[in-house]
FIBA-479027 format. One record per residue (C-alpha): residue in three letters; x, y, z. Coordinates in steps of 0.05 Angstrom, whole numbers, m for minus. Example, Ala and Ser with C-alpha at 12.3 -4.5 7.8 and 13.67 -1.06 7.14 Angstrom:
2
ALA|246|m90|156
SER|273|m21|143
This chain:
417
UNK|1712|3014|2305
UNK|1732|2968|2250
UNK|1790|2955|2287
UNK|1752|2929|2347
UNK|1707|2898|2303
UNK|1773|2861|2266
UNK|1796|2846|2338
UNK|1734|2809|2364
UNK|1719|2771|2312
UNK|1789|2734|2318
UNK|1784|2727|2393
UNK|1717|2700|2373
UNK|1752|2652|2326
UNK|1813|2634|2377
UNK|1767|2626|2431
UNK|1719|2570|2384
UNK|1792|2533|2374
UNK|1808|2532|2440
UNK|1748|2501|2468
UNK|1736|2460|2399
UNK|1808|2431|2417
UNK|1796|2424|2493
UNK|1731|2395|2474
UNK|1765|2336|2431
UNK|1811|2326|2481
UNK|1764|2315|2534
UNK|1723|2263|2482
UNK|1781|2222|2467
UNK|1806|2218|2529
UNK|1871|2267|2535
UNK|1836|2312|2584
UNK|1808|2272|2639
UNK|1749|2315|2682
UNK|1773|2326|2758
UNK|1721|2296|2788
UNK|1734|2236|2749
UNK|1779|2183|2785
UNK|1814|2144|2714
UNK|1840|2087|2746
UNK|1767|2075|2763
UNK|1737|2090|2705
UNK|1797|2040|2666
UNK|1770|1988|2722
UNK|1701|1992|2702
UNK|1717|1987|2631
UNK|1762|1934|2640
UNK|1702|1890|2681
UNK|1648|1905|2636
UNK|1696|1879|2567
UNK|1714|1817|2607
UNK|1648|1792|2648
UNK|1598|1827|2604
UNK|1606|1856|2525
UNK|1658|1793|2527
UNK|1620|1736|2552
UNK|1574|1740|2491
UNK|1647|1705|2458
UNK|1667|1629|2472
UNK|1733|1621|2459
UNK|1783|1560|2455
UNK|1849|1546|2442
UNK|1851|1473|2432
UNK|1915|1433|2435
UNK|1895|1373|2396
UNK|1967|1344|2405
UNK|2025|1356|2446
UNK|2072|1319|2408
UNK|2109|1355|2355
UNK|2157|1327|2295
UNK|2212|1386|2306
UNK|2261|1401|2361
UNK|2265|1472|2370
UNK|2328|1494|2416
UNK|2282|1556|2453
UNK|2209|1513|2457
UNK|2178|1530|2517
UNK|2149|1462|2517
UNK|2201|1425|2522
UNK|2187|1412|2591
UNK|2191|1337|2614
UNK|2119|1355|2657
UNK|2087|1357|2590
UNK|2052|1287|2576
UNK|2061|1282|2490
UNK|1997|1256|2467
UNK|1944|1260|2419
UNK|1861|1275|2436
UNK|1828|1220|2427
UNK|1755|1205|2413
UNK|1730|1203|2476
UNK|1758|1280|2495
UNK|1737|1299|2434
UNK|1666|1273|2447
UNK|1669|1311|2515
UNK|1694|1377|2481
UNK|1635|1384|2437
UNK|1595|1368|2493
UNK|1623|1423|2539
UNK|1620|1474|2477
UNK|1541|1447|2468
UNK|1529|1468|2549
UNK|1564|1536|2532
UNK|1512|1554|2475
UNK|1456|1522|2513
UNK|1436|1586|2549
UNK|1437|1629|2487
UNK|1483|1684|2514
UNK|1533|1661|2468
UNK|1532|1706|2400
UNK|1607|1690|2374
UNK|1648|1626|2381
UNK|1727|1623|2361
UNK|1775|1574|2355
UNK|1841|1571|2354
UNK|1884|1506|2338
UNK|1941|1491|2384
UNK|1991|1447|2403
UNK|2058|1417|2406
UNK|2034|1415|2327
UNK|1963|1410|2312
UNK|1968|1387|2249
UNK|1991|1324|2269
UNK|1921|1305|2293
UNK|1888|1331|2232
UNK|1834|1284|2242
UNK|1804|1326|2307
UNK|1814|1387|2279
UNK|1762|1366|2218
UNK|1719|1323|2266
UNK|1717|1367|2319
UNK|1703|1427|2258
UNK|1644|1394|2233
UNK|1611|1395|2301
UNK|1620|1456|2323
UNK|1597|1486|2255
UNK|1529|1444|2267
UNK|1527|1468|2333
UNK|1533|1542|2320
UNK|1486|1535|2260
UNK|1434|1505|2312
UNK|1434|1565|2346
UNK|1455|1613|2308
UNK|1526|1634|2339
UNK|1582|1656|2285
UNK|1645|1610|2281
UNK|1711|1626|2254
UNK|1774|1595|2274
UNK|1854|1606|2263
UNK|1911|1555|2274
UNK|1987|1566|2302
UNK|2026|1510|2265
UNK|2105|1508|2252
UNK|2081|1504|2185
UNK|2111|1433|2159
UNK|2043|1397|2150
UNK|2010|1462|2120
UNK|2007|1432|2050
UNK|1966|1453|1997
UNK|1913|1401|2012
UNK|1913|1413|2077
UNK|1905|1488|2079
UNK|1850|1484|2024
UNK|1812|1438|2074
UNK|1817|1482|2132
UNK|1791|1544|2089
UNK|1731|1499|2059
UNK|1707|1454|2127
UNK|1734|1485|2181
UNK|1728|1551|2176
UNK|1798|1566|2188
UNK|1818|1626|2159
UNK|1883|1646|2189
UNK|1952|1618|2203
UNK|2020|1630|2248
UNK|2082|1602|2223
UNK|2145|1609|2248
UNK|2206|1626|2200
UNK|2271|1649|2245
UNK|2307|1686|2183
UNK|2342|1666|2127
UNK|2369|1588|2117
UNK|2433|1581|2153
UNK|2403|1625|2218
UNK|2333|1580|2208
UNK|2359|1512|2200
UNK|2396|1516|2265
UNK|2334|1536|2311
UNK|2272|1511|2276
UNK|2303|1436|2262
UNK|2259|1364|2259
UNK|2285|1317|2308
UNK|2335|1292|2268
UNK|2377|1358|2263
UNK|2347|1362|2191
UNK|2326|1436|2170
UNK|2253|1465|2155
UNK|2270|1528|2110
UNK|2254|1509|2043
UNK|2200|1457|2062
UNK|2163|1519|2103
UNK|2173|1567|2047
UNK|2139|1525|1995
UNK|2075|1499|2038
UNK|2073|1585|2049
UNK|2070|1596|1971
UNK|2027|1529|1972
UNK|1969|1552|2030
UNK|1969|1638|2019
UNK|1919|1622|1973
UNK|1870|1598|2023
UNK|1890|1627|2080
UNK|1925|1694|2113
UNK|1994|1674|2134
UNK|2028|1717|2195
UNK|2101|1688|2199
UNK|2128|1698|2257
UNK|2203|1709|2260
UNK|2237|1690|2334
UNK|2286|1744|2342
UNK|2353|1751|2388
UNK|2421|1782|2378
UNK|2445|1727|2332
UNK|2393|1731|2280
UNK|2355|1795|2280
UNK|2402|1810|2210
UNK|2369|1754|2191
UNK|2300|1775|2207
UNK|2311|1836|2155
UNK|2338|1801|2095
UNK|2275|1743|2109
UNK|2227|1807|2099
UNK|2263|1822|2034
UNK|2266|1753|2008
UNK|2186|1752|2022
UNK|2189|1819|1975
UNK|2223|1793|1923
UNK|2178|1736|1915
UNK|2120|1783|1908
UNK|2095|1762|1974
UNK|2076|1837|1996
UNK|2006|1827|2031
UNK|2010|1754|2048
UNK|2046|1732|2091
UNK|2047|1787|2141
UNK|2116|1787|2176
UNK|2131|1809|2245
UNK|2181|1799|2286
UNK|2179|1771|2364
UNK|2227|1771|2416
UNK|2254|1699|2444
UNK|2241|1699|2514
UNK|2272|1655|2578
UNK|2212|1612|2602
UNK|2275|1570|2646
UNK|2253|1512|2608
UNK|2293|1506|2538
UNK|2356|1485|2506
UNK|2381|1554|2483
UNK|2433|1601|2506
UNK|2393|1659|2548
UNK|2457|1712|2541
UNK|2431|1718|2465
UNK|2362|1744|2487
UNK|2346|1816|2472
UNK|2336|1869|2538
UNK|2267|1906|2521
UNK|2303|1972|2501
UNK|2343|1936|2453
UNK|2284|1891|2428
UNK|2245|1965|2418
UNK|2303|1991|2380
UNK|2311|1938|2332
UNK|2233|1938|2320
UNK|2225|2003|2308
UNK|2271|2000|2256
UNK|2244|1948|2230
UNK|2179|1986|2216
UNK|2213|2047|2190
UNK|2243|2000|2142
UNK|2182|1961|2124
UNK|2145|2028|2112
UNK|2198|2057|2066
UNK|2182|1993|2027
UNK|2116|2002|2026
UNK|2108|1932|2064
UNK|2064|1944|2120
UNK|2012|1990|2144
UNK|2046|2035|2202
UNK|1985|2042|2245
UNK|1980|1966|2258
UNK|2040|1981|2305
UNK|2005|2038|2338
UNK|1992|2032|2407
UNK|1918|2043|2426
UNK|1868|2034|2484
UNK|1852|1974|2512
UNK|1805|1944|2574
UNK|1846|1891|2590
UNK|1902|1860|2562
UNK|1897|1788|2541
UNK|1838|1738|2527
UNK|1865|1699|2582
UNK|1830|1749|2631
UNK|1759|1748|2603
UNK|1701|1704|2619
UNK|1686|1641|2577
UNK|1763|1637|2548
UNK|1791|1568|2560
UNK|1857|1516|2537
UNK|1838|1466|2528
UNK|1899|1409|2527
UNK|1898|1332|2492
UNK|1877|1308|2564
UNK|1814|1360|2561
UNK|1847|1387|2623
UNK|1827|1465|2625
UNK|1873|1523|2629
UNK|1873|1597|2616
UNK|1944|1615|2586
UNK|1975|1568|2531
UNK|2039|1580|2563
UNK|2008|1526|2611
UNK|1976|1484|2571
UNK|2004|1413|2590
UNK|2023|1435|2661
UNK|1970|1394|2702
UNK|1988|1434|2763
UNK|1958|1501|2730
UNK|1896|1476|2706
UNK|1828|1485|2739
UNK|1787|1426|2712
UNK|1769|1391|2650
UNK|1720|1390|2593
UNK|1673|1325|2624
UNK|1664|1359|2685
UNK|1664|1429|2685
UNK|1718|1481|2711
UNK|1728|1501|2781
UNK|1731|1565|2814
UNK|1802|1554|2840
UNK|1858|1604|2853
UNK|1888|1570|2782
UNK|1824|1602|2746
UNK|1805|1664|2801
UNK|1877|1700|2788
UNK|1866|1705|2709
UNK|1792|1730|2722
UNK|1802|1782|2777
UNK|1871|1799|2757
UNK|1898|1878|2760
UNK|1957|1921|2737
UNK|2018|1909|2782
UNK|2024|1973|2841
UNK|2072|1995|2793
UNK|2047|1989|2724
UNK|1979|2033|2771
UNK|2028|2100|2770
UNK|2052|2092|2694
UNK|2033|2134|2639
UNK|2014|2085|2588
UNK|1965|2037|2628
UNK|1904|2055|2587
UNK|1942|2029|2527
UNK|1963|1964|2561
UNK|1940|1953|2621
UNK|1997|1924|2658
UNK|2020|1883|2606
UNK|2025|1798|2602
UNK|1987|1767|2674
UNK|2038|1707|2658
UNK|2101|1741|2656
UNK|2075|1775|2725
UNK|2057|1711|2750
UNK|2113|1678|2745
UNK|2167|1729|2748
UNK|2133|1785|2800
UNK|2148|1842|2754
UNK|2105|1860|2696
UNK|2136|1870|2624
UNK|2128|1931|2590
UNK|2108|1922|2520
UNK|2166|1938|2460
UNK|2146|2009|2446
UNK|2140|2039|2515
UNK|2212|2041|2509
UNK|2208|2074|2445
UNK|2148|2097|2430
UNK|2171|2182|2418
UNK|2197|2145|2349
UNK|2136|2104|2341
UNK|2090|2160|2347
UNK|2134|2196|2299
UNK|2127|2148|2250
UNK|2054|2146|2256
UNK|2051|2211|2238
UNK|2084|2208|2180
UNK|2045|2150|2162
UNK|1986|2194|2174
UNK|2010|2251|2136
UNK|2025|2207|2072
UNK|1961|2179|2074
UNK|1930|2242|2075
UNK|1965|2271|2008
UNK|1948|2201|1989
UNK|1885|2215|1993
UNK|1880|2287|1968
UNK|1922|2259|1900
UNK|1861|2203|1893
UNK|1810|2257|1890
UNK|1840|2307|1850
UNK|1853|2238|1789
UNK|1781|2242|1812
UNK|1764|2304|1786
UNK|1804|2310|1732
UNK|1774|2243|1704
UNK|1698|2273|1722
UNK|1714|2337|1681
């Protein structure tokens, strides 16, 4: 009898695991119900984050130049299409006026910008006029504003970045650092051949007081070496938490000075970033999980309602990878957008036939609509190619934070008793 008793209780105790187990599966997702159809319910998800829960959020990217005082040999804007000019007054009186119709209705809870160009920071003067406006505006009616910049960094001056914290709400930069000196000074170079290494390294030390620097480091077969001993050079300066380095992959947009044969393949880009993180985590440098793919409803802001580019011109676009390219706008800030194919393929856009019958859609969801776009084949993101190694590593990223953890509370205790 005890024996039976002994018995039941652990098939009790099995059988709570089981369904405690299949029961957490099925609530985050694992474990899909068969009468449930996923690719609908991903669709669903994906409409209501774009025309619903995300049209409550204006956002711009606003190019207030498309002039810039480098030459950098892999710029995708160094396209002869692109008109270089500066907003003027009059665009800028027309922007605030479009962002005023936007918040009119009320539906509007969140408003971002993001400062774009060419270099934005050699209009300064739009970026604080057109700053002070919105921050009226939103305090009219009540709408948060916060607002980021992507600059190459060689205007970012101490004065400068204290300003953007202090009146324009700026709180966040990307600058670009391609490695270490003789690797950097040969991409990232002014237009007179001149270098940008040390000049971007002191307005870093200079503005990571007032704002969160992510440097972004351009990588290919020639410099990813380069790329490591940057992230150690940032180290030894005591630079562990700001900036925030990461590295990107140079890409052929068939519109640059730069030789393409130097451009990582995705399963070598994946390789080389993974062990990049493994590194940076033995450091202690970065937090692992930032890596770690997770679920999304769509994939880019370009996709969701009430996202615009706007360009110098006030000409309206949804990618910044167009901005300047008249033929791939759909309108302009005076007069309103237009429903045009232009606008309608961003908006109604869906994972590629193929990217439907893959594994990890529900953590990207078919990847970049540009590099579709233009290239009729999506592009899987870096760790799909490696991601058995990322997922390791996010376990043991999860397992040291654990005994992390369990070491905090036990000091704890033995400081309570």
């Amino acid at each position: 009898m005890d024996c039976a008793r002994i018995w039941f209780a652990g098939y009790t105790i099995l059988n709570w695991l089981v369904n405690f187990r299949r029961g957490l599966l099925f609530n985050t997702g694992y474990i899909i119900p068969k009468k449930h159809i996923e690719h609908d319910i991903l669709r669903v998800r994906d409409l209501t984050q774009r025309f619903v829960t995300g049209g409550s959020m204006l956002s711009l990217t606003i190019a207030t130049s498309l002039n810039c005082n480098m030459a950098c040999t892999y710029c995708y804007e160094g396209r002869s299409a692109i008109k270089k000019k500066d907003m003027d007054d009059a665009v800028q009186a027309d922007v605030v006026d479009f962002v005023k119709k936007h918040l009119e209705n009320g539906n509007i809870k969140q408003f971002h910008v993001s400062w774009y160009g060419g270099e934005p920071l050699l209009n300064k003067d739009a970026i604080y006029n057109l700053s002070s406006e919105f921050k009226k505006l939103c305090s009219e009616k009540n709408v948060g504003y916060h607002a980021s910049i992507t600059t190459n960094g060689i205007l970012l001056d101490y004065e400068t970045a204290k300003r953007l914290k202090d009146d324009c709400a700026v709180t966040a930069a990307q600058v670009t650092v391609d490695g270490m000196p003789e690797h950097h000074d040969a991409r990232r170079i002014f237009l007179d051949g001149k270098g940008s290494f040390d000049i971007l390294v002191n307005n870093i030390e200079a503005s990571r007081e007032f704002l969160q620097i992510a440097v972004r480091v351009n990588v290919d077969k020639e410099n990813a070496s380069s790329a490591v001993e940057l992230k150690k050079y940032f180290a030894d300066k005591g630079w562990k938490d700001n900036p925030y380095v990461y590295p990107a992959p140079i890409r052929d947009y068939g519109n640059c000075n730069y030789n393409t044969s130097c451009i990582f393949s995705g399963n070598d880009f994946a390789r080389f970033e993974s062990k990049q993180i493994e590194e940076s985590y033995a450091l202690d440098e970065r937090n692992i999980m930032r890596v770690y793919p997770r679920r999304m409803d769509y994939f880019c802001g370009a996709q969701r309602l009430n996202n615009f580019v706007i360009d110098p011109e006030g000409l309206l676009y949804s990618c910044w990878n167009d901005v300047g390219i008249v033929d791939q706008s759909f309108g302009d800030v005076k007069n309103g957008y237009d429903l045009n194919e232009n606008y309608t393929k961003w908006l109604l856009s869906e994972p590629s036939p193929k990217c439907r019958e893959c594994q990890f859609l529900p953590v990207c969801q078919g990847g970049c609509p540009h590099d579709f776009f233009s290239r009729g084949e999506p592009t899987c993101l870096s760790w799909v190619h490696d991601y058995k190694n990322r997922l390791k590593l996010a376990y043991k990223d999860h397992i040291s934070k654990k005994n992390s953890e369990s070491s905090e509370v036990a000091a704890q205790c033995q400081c309570g008793a």
